[in-house]
C-alpha positions as CSV (number, residue, x, y, z in Angstrom):
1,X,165.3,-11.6,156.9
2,X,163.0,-13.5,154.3
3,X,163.0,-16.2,156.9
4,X,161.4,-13.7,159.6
5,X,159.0,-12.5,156.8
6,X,157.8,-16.0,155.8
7,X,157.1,-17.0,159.3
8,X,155.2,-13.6,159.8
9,X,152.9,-14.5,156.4
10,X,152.8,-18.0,157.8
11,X,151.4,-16.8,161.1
12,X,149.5,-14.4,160.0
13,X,147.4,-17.1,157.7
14,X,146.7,-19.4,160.7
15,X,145.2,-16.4,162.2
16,X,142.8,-15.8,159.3
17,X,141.8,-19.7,159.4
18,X,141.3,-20.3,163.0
19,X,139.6,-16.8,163.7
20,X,136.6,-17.6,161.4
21,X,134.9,-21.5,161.5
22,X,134.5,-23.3,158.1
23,X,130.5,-23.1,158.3
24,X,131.0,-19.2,158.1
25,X,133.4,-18.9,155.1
26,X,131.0,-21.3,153.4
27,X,128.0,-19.7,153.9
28,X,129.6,-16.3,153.1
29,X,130.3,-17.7,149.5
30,X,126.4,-18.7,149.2
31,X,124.9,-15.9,150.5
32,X,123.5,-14.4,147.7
33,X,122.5,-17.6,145.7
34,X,120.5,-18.9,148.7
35,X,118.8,-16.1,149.6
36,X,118.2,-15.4,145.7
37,X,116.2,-19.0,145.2
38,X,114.9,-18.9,148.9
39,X,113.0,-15.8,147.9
40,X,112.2,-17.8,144.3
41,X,110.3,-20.8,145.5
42,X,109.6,-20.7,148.9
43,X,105.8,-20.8,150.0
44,X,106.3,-20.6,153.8
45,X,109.1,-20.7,156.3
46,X,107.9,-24.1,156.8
47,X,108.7,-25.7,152.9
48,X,112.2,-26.5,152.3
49,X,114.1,-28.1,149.3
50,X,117.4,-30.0,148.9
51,X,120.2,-28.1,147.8
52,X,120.3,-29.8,144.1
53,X,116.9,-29.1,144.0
54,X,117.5,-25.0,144.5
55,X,119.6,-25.6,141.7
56,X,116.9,-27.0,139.6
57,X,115.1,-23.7,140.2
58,X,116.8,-21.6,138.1
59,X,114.5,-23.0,135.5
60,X,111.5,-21.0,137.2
61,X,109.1,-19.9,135.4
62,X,109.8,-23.2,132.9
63,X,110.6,-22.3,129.7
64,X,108.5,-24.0,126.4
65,X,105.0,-24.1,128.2
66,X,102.5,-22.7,125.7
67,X,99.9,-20.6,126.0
68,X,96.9,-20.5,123.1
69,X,92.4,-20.8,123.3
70,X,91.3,-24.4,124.4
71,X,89.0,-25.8,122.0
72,X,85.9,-25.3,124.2
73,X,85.4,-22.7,125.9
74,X,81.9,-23.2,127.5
75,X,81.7,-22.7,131.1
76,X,79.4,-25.6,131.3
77,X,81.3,-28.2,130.2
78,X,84.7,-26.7,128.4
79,X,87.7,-28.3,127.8
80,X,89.5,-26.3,130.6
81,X,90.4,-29.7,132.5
82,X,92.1,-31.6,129.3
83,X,93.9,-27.8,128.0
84,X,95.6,-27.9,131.4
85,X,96.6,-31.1,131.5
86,X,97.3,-31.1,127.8
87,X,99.6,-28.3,128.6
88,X,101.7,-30.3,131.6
89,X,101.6,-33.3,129.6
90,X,103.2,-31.9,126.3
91,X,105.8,-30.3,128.1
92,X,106.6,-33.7,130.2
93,X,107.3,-35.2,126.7
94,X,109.3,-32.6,125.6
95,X,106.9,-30.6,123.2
96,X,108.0,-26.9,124.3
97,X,106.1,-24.4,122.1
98,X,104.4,-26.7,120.0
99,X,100.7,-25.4,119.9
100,X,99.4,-27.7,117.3
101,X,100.7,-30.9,119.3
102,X,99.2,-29.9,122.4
103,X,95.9,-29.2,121.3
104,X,96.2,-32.7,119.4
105,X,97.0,-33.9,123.1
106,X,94.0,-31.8,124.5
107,X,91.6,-33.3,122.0
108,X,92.6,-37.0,123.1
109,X,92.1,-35.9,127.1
110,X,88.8,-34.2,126.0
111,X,87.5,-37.3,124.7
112,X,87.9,-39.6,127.5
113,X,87.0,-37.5,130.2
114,X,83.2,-36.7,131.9
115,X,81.5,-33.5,131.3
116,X,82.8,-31.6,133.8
117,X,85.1,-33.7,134.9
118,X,86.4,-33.6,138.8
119,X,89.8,-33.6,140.1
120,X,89.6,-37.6,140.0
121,X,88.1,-37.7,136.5
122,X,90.9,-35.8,135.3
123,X,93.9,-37.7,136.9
124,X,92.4,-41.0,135.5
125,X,92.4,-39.0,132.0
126,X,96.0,-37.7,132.2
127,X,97.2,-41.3,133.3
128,X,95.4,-42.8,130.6
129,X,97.0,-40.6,127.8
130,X,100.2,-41.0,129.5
131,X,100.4,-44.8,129.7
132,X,99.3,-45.2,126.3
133,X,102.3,-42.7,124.8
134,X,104.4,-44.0,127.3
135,X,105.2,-41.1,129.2
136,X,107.1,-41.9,132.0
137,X,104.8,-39.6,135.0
138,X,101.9,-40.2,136.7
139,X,99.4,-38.0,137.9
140,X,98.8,-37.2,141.6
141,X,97.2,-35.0,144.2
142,X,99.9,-32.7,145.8
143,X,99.4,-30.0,148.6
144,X,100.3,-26.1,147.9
145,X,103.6,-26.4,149.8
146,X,104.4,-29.3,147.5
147,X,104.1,-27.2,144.3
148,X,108.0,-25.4,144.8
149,X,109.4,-28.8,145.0
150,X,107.5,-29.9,141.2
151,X,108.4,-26.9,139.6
152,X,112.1,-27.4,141.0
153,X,112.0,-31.0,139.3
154,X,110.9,-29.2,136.0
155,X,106.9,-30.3,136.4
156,X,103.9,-28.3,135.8
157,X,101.2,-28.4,138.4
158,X,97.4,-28.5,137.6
159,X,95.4,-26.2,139.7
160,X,91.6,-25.7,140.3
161,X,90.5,-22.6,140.3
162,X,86.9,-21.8,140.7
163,X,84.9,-23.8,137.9
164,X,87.8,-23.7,136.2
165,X,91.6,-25.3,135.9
166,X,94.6,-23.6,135.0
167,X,98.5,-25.3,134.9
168,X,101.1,-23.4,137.1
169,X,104.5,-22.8,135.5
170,X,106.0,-20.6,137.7
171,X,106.5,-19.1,141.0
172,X,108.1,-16.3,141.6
173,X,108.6,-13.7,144.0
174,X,105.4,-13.8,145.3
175,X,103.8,-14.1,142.0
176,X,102.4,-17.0,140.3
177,X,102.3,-17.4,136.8
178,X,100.3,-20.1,135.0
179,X,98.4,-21.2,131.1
180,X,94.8,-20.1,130.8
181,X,93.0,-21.6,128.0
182,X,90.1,-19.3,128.4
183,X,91.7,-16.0,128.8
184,X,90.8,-15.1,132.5
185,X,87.4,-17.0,132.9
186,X,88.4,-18.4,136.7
187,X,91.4,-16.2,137.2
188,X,89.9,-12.2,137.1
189,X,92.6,-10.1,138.0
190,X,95.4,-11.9,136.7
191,X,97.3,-9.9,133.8
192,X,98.8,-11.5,130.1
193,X,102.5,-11.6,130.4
194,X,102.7,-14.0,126.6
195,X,101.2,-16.1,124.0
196,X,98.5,-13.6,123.3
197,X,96.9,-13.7,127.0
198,X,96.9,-16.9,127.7
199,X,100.3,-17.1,129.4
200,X,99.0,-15.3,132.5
201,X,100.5,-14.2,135.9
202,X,98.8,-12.7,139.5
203,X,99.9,-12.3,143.5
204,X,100.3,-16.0,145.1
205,X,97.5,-14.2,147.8
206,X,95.4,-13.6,145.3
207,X,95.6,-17.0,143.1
208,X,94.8,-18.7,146.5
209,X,91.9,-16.6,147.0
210,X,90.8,-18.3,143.1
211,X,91.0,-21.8,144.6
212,X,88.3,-23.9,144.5
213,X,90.0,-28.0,144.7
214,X,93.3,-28.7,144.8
215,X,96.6,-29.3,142.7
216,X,97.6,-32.3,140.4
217,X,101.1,-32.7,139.8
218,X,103.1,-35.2,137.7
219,X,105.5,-37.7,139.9
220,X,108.4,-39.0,137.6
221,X,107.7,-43.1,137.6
C-alpha cells in the first residue's frame, strides 16, 4: 500500500514540473521585485539595466547627500555650478552629511572655475579637484536615459536647469529629487522634502520642463 502511495506522490510531482517551464516558476518568484525597481528607475520603455544593477537600486534616493545655502547665491555669477558638484563630489569620497566638508569642497571648485561657468568649465573644475584629492571618478556628459543607470552605481548626476545647476540624487516613481543650493531659484515648483529646503523633490515632467543643458555624471576610473 505505501508503495502505491509513493508512486502516486512520485507521479503526481513530475506532473507539477513538466506542466509549468522553468522560465515561468522563475519569473513567478521575481515578480514583485522586478516590477518594484522597474517602476523605481525606469525613464522609458526603452532604458534597461542589468540585473545586479536593479539590485544597486535599492539605494534610490542615495542616502548621505546633503542639502545646505551655497556660498553665493547671486544669480549673476553664484556658486550654483561648484555647490552641485561639491555635492556629488563629497559624497563620491565618502563624506555623507558632512556640511562643513562640502562647502570646504565648494570653495576649492568656486575658485578655479569662470564666472558663470558652462557645462565644460565645470567638468574641467570637478576633474581638477578630483585628481588632485585623488578621487577615483571622472566627470562626463551623460544623456537623461543614462541618469537610472548612475544612480544605480551609487553616483549623483549634475543637472542644468535654467541659469542654474542642481545634483540629482534620486528618482523615484515618477519623481525626481535633487540638492538646491539656492532654495528653488531654477527649480519653481519643486517642494523641500529635508535639510531645511534644500533637499528638494518635483514630477520627472516637470524637472524636464526646467532644463536648460544637460547632465554631468561621475564614471568610476
Amino acid at each position: 500500500m505505501k508503495s502505491k502511495i509513493f508512486k502516486m506522490v512520485s507521479l503526481f510531482s513530475l506532473f507539477l514540473l513538466f506542466s509549468f517551464p522553468s522560465d515561468h516558476i522563475v519569473q513567478a518568484r521575481c515578480t514583485n521585485v522586478t516590477t518594484d525597481i522597474s517602476s523605481t528607475i525606469s525613464l522609458s520603455d526603452n532604458n534597461t539595466i542589468s540585473e545586479s544593477e536593479f539590485l544597486k537600486a535599492f539605494t534610490n534616493p542615495l542616502n548621505g547627500i546633503v542639502g545646505y545655502g551655497q556660498i553665493n547665491t547671486s544669480t549673476t555669477s553664484g556658486s550654483c555650478g561648484s555647490h552641485s558638484g561639491a555635492v556629488a563630489i563629497s559624497y563620491l569620497k565618502g563624506l555623507r552629511n558632512n556640511v562643513v566638508a562640502t562647502r570646504a569642497m565648494e570653495n576649492a571648485i568656486y575658485h578655479i572655475v569662470p564666472i558663470a561657468p558652462g557645462e565644460g568649465s565645470l567638468k574641467n573644475g570637478y576633474n581638477s579637484i578630483m585628481n588632485k584629492q585623488a578621487i577615483p571618478y571622472r566627470a562626463v556628459s551623460i544623456n537623461a536615459r543614462e541618469i537610472p543607470h548612475y544612480l544605480s552605481l551609487g553616483s549623483p548626476v549634475v543637472a542644468h536647469v535654467h541659469n542654474h545647476y542642481v545634483t540629482i540624487y534620486g528618482l523615484i516613481n515618477g519623481r525626481v529629487f535633487f540638492s538646491d543650493g539656492s532654495h528653488g531659484y531654477g527649480t519653481q515648483g519643486s517642494i523641500g522634502v529635508g535639510a531645511g529646503g534644500y533637499l528638494r523633490s518635483m514630477s520627472w515632467s516637470a524637472f524636464q520642463g526646467k532644463m536648460y543643458g544637460g547632465y554631468i555624471g561621475f564614471a568610476h576610473k
